[in-house]
C-alpha positions as CSV (number, residue, x, y, z in Angstrom):
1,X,60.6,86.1,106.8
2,X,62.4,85.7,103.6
3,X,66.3,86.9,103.4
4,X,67.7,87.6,100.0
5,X,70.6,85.6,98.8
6,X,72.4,89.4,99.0
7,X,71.7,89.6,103.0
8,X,73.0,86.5,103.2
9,X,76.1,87.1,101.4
10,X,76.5,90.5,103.1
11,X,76.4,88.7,107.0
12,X,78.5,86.2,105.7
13,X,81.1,88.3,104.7
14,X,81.2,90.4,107.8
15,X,81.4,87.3,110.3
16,X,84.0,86.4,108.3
17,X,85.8,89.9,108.5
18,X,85.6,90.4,112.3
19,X,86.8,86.9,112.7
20,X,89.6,87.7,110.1
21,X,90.0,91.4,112.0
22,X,90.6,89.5,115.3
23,X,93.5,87.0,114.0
24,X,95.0,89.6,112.5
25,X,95.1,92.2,115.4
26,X,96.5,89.1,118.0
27,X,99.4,88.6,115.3
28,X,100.0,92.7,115.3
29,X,100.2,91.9,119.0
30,X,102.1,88.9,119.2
31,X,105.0,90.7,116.6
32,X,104.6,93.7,119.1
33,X,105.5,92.0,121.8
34,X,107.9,89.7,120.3
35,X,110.0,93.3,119.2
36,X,109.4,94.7,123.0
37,X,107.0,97.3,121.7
38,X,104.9,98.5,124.9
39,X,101.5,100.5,124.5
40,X,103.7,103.7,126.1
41,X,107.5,103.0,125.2
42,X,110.1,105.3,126.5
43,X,112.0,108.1,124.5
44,X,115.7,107.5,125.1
45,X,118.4,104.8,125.2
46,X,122.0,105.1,126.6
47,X,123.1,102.1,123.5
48,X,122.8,99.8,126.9
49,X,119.8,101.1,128.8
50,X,116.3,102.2,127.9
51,X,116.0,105.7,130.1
52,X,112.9,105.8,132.3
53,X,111.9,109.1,130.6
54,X,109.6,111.4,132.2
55,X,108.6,113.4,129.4
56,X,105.3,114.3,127.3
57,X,103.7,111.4,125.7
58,X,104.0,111.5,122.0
59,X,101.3,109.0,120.0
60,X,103.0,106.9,116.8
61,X,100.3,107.2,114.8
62,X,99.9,105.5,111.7
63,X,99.8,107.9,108.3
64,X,97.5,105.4,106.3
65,X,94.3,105.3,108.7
66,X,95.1,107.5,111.9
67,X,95.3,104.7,114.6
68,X,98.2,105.5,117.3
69,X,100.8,102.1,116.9
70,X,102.2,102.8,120.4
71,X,102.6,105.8,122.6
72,X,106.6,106.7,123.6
73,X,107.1,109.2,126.7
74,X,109.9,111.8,125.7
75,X,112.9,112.5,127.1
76,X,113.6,115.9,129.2
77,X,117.0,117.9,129.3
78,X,118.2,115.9,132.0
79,X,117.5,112.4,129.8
80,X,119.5,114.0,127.0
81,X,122.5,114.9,129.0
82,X,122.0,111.4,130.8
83,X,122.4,110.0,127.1
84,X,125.2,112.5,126.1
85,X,127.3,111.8,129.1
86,X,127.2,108.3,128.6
87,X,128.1,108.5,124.5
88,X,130.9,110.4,125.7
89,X,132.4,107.7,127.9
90,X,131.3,104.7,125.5
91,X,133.3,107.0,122.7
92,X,136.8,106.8,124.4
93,X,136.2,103.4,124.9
94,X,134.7,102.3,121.4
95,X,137.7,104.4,119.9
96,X,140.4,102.1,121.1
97,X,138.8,98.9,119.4
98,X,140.4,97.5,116.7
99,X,138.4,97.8,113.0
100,X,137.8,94.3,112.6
101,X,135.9,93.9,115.8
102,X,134.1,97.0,115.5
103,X,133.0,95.1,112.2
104,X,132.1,92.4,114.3
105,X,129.6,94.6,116.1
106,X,128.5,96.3,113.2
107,X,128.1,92.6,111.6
108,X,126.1,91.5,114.7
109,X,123.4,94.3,114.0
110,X,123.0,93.8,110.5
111,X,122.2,89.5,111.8
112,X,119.9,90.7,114.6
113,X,117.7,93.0,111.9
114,X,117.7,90.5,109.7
115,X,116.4,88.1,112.1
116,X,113.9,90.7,112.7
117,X,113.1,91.1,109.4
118,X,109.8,89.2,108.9
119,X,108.0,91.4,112.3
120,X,109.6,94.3,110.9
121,X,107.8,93.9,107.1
122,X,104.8,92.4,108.7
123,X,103.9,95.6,111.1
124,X,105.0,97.6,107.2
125,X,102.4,95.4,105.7
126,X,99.7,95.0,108.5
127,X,99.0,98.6,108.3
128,X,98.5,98.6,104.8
129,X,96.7,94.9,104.3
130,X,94.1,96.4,107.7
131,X,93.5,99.5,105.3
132,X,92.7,97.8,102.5
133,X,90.2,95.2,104.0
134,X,88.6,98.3,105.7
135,X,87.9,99.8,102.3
136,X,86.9,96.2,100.5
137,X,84.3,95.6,103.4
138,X,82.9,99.0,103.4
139,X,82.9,98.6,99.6
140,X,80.8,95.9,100.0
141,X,78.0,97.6,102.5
């Protein structure tokens, strides 16, 4: 049986897609994972402490092609106060610190996103880059 250079072209470039899908989706994972970003994440944080939150589960879904990112499980009423009672406390505390070392912290933040900075644009990115190959590929068919 004869193939046309076009079949060939055509297989080629889908090996080569579903090879480049697959690195791709193990570095979406590895940045995940990296940032602490479960498949079902929970809904609230004291500042200190992630809440083991018992509420629905809400998907995170992406806007550009539908997929769910992660799933996070939202907090109830008694999560919220849990979180409101605690803001209160760290508030008469945090209120006695000086300016300058409240900088400090605020300082500290600013270096720990920036370190974060490359997974943070790559996740922007990955969703965008996976979208486009989707439509170049089925372009192609």
């Amino acid at each position: 049986m004869k193939r046309s250079i076009t079949n060939f072209v055509e297989i080629n470039i889908t090996d080569k897609t579903v090879f480049m899908e697959k690195k791709f989706e193990d570095k979406v994972i590895q940045v995940l994972n990296r940032l602490g970003i479960q498949n079902v994440n929970p809904g609230a944080c004291t500042g200190l402490n992630w809440l083991d939150t018992k509420g629905d589960v809400t998907d995170s879904v992406s806007p550009i092609d539908g997929d769910i990112i992660a799933r996070v499980t939202n907090a109830t009423i008694e999560d919220y106060e849990t979180v409101i009672s605690t803001a209160e406390k760290a508030f008469a505390t945090w209120k006695s610190v000086p300016a300058p070392k409240r900088g400090e912290v605020v300082r500290l933040i600013g270096m720990a996103l920036r370190e974060a900075k490359e997974d943070l644009g790559f996740l922007v990115r990955s969703k965008w880059v996976k979208f486009t190959r989707k439509a170049w590929v089925r372009s192609r068919r």
